[in-house]
C-alpha positions, 0 to 999 in steps of 0.5 A: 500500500502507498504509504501517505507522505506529509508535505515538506515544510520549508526553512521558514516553517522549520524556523518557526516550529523549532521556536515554538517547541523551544518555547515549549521547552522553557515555559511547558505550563503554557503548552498545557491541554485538557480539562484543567485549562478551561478557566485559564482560556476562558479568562483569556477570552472574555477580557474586558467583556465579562464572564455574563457574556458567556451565558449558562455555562451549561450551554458552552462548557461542555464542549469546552471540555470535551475540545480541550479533552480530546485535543490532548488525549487524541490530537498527537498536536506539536508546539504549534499545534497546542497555540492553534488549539488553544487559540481556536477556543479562546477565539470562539468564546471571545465571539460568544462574549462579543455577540451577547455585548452587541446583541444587548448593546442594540437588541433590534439586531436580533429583529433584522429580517433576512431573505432565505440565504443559499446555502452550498452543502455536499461530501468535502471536495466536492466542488462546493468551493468552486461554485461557492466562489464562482456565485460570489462574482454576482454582485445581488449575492453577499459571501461572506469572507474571514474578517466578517466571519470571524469578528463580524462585530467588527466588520459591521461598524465599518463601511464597505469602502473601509472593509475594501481597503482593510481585507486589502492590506490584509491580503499583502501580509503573508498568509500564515497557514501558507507560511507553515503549509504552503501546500494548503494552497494547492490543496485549499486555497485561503486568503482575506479576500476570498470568500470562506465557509460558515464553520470560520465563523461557528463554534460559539457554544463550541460545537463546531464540525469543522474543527476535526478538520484542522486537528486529530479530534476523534471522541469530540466528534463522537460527542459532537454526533450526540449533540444539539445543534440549535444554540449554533444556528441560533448565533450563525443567524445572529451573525448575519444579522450583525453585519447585515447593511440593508443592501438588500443583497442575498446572503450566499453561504457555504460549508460543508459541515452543514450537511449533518445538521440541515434539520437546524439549518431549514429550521433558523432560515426558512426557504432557505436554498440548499445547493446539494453537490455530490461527486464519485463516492471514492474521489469525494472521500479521498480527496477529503482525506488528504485535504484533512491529512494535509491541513493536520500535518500542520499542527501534527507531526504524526498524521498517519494516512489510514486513519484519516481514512477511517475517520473520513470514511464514518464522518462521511457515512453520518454526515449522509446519513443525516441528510437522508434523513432530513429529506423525509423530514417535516422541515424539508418542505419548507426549503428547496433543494437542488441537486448537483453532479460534480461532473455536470458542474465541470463540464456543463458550468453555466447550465449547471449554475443556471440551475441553482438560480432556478432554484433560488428564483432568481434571473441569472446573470451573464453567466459565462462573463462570471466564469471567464472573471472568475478562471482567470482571478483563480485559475483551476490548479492556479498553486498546484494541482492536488495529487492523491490515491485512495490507497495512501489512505486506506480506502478501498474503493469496491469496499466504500461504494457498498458501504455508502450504496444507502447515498449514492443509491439515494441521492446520485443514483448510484 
């Protein structure tokens, strides 16, 4: 079997580990995971906010524990790694804290009405990145991108010109994912002026789907399976209301952590659009193995290709299983959704886009001029094409198709 290979880090990447595990070294305490570091995190987030910012404790602390506890238990996380879980955390508290203060400050912000946003889902990998930024071009639609994801407090109290010129200079400063995996680019490209998906902006009651993305979180996804979904869908809709600017522009949303948890999704935005994006079962859980595989060997220096298969191949498995489900359920009819083939996508583009405007009831636009805007702004394999095998993974192709024939029998007609 192909043995999967981490990606080589470069001199600057190699620097910038040595002094985090030196760091280490010199001040272990601050390297610290696990349940007992929950209240030193948690003072660092609420700061000048105040812990009433945070609500019943009952509602977040939980999943605290649980993602400090299986960050140290099962995360295999270098120096790095620690700060980036660490940070993660503080982070989403911060905007627990900062939500609550702005939502008190101007209670009407909690009233603002929002037009059904379309929502791009599907298995990782499956083009939903693509159609996502491609529907961005249209100028009627509002992606959201980092900074309003992940301080939209902040990006509400300025104008569009000032949120222009800061995602700007942000974008001239290094990008620091790529400084220490410069493969990510290939794999997935970020930035400050691109358009990002909602998991960026989850997570305040620390439930979050796409941290298992970034780091080796095996039992808080099994707790994160048992769990209610409402408290982050009730703030994901306060989100959107925060930066909302009266321009009258439809949201256009995306990630594919929202596949599991459609039910809270139909339910916080009623008529929502869901774009359901399917791709060959194979490539779209290998192609998620490795984009998991490569952004884990950031904070990791033990990523081990098979199990990352495994975990892809159950996540998958819940995640499809889960949106079945929905599709027979109550809620399901209060949403549209349209289904779209990866192939059809790449090789029919504008009647496949055509589709989603249908769906969405909206005219399309100059479909063709978008492509072409958006080809040559991001040109497909633009850093680098993304090569991967099954096997580096331990899939098995004849042994997934049977196992996920309850999907793609379903939904893609096999």
């Amino acid at each position: 079997m192909t043995q999967w290979v981490p990606p080589e880090r470069t001199e600057t990447a190699q620097r910038i580990y040595a002094a985090a595990e030196a760091d280490r070294a010199a001040d272990p305490d601050r390297y610290r995971l696990g349940v007992d570091t929950a209240d030193r995190l948690i003072e660092r987030a609420i700061g000048e906010h105040g812990v009433d910012g945070l609500g019943d404790p009952a509602e977040w602390r939980p999943g605290l524990e649980r993602y400090l506890e299986s960050a140290e238990a099962d995360g295999r996380l270098n120096a790095v790694g620690i700060r980036h879980a660490q940070d993660a955390a503080v982070g989403r508290l911060r905007a627990r804290a900062i939500f609550d203060k702005t939502l008190r400050a101007d209670p009407a912000v909690a009233q603002r009405s929002l037009a059904p946003p379309i929502v791009i889902i599907g298995g990782w990998r499956t083009g939903t990145t693509f159609l996502f930024r491609l529907l961005a071009h249209d100028p009627r639609l509002r992606a959201p991108r980092p900074l309003e994801l992940y301080a939209p407090w902040r990006a509400a109290r300025m104008t569009p010109t000032e949120r222009e010129q800061f995602v700007e200079e942000q974008a001239k400063q290094p990008n620091p994912l790529h400084l220490l995996n410069p493969s990510m680019a290939a794999v997935h490209d970020s930035g400050p002026l691109l358009p990002e998906e909602c998991v960026l902006g989850m997570g305040t009651a620390m439930r979050n789907w796409g941290f298992g993305s970034t780091m080796r979180l095996d039992s808080y996804a099994q707790w994160l399976a048992t769990q209610d979904f409402a408290d982050e869908y009730t703030a994901h809709r306060h989100m959107l209301q925060i930066l909302d600017d009266d321009s009258d522009r439809r949201w256009l949303l995306k990630a594919p952590a929202h596949t599991p948890e459609l039910a809270h999704l139909a339910t916080t935005y009623l008529g929502v659009c869901i774009v359901h994006l399917h791709r060959d079962i194979v490539e779209t859980v290998a192609s998620g193995a490795s984009l998991f595989a490569t952004y884990r060997s950031t904070y990791s220096d033990e990523v081990d290709g098979p199990d990352v298969g495994r975990f892809q191949i159950e996540q998958s498995e819940l995640w499809f299983r889960r949106a079945l489900e929905f599709r027979s359920s109550v809620v399901a009819a209060t949403a549209t959704i349209v289904d779209i083939e990866y192939t059809d996508l790449v090789a029919r583009p504008e009647q496949t886009v055509e589709r989603v405007y249908a769906a969405a009831g909206i005219d399309p636009p100059d479909v063709a001029g978008m492509l072409a805007e958006h080809n040559a702004q991001q040109p497909h394999n633009g850093h680098g094409k993304h090569r991967y095998t099954p096997e580096e993974f331990g899939i098995y192709p004849h042994a997934l198709r049977e196992r996920m024939a309850f999907y793609t029998d379903a939904v893609t007609g096999g």
